[in-house]
TIGUFI-216748 format. One record per atom (N, C-alpha, C): residue in three letters; x, y, z. Coordinates in steps of 0.001 Angstrom, whole numbers, padded with zeros to 6 digits, always signed. Last residue first. Layout:
residues N
ALAXYZ
...
This chain:
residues 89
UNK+024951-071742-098009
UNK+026303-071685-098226
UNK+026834-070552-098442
UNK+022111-071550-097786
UNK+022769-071466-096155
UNK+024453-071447-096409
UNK+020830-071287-100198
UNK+020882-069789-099746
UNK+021667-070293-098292
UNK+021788-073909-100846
UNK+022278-072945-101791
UNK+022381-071666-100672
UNK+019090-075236-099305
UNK+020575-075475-098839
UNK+022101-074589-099729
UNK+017229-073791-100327
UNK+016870-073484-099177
UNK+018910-074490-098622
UNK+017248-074854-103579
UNK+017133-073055-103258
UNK+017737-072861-101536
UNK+016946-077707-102132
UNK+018380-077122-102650
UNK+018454-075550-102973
UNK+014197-077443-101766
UNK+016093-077951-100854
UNK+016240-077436-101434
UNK+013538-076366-103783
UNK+012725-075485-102914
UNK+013999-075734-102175
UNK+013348-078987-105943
UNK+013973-077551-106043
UNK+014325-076821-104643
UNK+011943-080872-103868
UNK+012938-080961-104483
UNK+013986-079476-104751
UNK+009194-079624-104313
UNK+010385-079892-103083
UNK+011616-079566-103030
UNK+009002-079758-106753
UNK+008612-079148-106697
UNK+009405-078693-105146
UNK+008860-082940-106837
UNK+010124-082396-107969
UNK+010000-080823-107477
UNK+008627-084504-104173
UNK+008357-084060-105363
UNK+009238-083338-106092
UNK+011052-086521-101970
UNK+010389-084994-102587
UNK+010008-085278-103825
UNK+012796-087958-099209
UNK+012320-087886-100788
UNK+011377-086868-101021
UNK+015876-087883-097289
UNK+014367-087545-097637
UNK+014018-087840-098911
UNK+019163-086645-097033
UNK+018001-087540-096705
UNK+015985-086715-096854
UNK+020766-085986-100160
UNK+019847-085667-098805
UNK+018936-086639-098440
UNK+023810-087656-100810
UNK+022421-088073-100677
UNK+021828-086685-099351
UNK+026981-087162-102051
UNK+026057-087725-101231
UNK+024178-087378-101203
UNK+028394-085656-104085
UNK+028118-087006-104389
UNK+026685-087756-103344
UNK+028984-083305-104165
UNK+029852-083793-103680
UNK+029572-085566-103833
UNK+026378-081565-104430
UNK+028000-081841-105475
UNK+028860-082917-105122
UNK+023834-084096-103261
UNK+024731-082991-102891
UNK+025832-082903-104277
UNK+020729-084500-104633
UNK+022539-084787-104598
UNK+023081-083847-104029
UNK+017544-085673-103723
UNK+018575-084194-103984
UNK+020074-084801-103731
UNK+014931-087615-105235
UNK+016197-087403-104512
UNK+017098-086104-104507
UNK+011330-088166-106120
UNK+012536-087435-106308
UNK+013683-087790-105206
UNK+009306-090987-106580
UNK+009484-089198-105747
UNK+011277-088834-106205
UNK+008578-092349-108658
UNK+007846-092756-107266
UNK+008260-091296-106449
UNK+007884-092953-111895
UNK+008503-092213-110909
UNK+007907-092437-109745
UNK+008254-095404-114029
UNK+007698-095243-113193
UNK+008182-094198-111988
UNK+009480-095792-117281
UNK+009529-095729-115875
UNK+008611-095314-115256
UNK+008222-099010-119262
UNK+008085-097686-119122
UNK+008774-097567-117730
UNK+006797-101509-119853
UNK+008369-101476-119545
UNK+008679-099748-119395
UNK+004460-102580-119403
UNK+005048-101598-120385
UNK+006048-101331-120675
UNK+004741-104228-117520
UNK+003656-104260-118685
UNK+004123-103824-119655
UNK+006102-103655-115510
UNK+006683-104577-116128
UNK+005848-104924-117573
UNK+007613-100376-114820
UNK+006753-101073-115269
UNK+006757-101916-115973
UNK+010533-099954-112614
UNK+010084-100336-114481
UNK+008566-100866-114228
UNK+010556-097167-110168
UNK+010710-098491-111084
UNK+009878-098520-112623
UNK+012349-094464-108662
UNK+011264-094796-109019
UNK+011069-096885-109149
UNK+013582-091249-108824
UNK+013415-092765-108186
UNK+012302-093296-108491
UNK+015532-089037-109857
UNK+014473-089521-110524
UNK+014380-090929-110098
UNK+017283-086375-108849
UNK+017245-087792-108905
UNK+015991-088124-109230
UNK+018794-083524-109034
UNK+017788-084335-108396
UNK+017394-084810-109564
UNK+022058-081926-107426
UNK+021343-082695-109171
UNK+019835-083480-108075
UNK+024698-079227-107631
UNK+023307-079792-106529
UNK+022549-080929-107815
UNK+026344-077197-108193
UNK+026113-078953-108569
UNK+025513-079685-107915
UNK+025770-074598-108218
UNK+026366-075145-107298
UNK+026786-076625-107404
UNK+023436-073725-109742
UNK+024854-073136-109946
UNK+025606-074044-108922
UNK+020695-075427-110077
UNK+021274-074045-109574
UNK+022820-074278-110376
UNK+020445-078897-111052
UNK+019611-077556-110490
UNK+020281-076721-110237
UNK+020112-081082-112939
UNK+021032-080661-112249
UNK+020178-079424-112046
UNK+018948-084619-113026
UNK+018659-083124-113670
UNK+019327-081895-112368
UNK+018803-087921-113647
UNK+019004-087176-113081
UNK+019497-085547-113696
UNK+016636-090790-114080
UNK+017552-089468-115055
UNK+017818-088502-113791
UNK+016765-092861-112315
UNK+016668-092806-113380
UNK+017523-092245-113752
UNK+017426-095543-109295
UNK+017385-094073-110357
UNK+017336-094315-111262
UNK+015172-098041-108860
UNK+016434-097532-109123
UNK+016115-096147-109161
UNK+013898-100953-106978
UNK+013475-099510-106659
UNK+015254-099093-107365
UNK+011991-103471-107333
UNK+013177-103143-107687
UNK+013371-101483-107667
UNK+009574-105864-106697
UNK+009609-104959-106767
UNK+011236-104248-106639
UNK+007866-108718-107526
UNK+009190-107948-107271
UNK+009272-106583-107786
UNK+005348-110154-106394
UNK+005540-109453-107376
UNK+007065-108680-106759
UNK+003474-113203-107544
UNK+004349-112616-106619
UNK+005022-111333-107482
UNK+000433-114257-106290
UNK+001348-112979-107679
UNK+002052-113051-107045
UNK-002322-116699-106347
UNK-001566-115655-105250
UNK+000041-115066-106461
UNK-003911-117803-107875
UNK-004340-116491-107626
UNK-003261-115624-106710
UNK-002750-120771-107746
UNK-002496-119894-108768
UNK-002831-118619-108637
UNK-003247-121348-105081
UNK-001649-120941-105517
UNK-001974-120124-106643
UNK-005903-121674-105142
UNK-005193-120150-104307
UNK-004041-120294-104532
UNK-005796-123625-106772
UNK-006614-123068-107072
UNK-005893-121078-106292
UNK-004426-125273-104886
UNK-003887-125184-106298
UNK-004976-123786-106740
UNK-006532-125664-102813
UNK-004992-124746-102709
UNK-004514-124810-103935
UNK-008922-126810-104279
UNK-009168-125068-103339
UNK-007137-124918-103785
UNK-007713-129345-104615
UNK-008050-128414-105620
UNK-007712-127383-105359
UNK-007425-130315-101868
UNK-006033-130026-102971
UNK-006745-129156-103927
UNK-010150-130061-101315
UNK-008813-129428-100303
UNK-007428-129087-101263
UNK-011345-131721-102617
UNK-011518-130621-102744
UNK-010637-130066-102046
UNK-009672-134323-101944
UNK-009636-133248-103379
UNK-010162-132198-103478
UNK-010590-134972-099421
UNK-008928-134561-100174
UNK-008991-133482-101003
UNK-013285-135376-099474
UNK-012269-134197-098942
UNK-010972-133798-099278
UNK-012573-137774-101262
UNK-013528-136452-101778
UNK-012960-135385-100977
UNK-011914-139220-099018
UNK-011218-138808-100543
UNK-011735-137651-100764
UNK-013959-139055-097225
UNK-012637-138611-096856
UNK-011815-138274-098090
């Protein structure tokens, strides 16, 4: 029955230490202004904690005005909104 103990406590000390916890923190970065209008896309992403480097995860589009398109986009997207919300003003 001892013996069971301990291997029982071991094993879970053993899977505490293998289990990571990992936080994850989602910001902007740099943001880069597009057309004539003040349209800007956003650079989302996180810090790599190894490296401390950013990490891009997809793009955002600003309106001038401050607000948010909904959605996320490649950078390639990205443009294409705002060409495609530019040509409806």
């Amino acid at each position: 029955m001892v013996s069971s103990l301990f291997c029982l406590c071991s094993l879970m000390r053993l899977q505490w230490r293998k289990l990571e916890v990992r936080l994850e923190v989602i910001m902007i970065a740099n943001g880069y202004p597009y057309g004539d209008k003040g349209y800007v896309i956003l650079e989302e992403g996180e810090i790599n904690p190894e490296s401390y480097g950013f990490v891009i995860h997809h793009y955002l589009v600003s309106h001038p005005d401050g607000s948010l398109e909904s959605g996320t986009y490649t950078m390639d997207e990205a443009k294409a909104k705002i060409d495609q919300l530019m040509a409806q003003k």
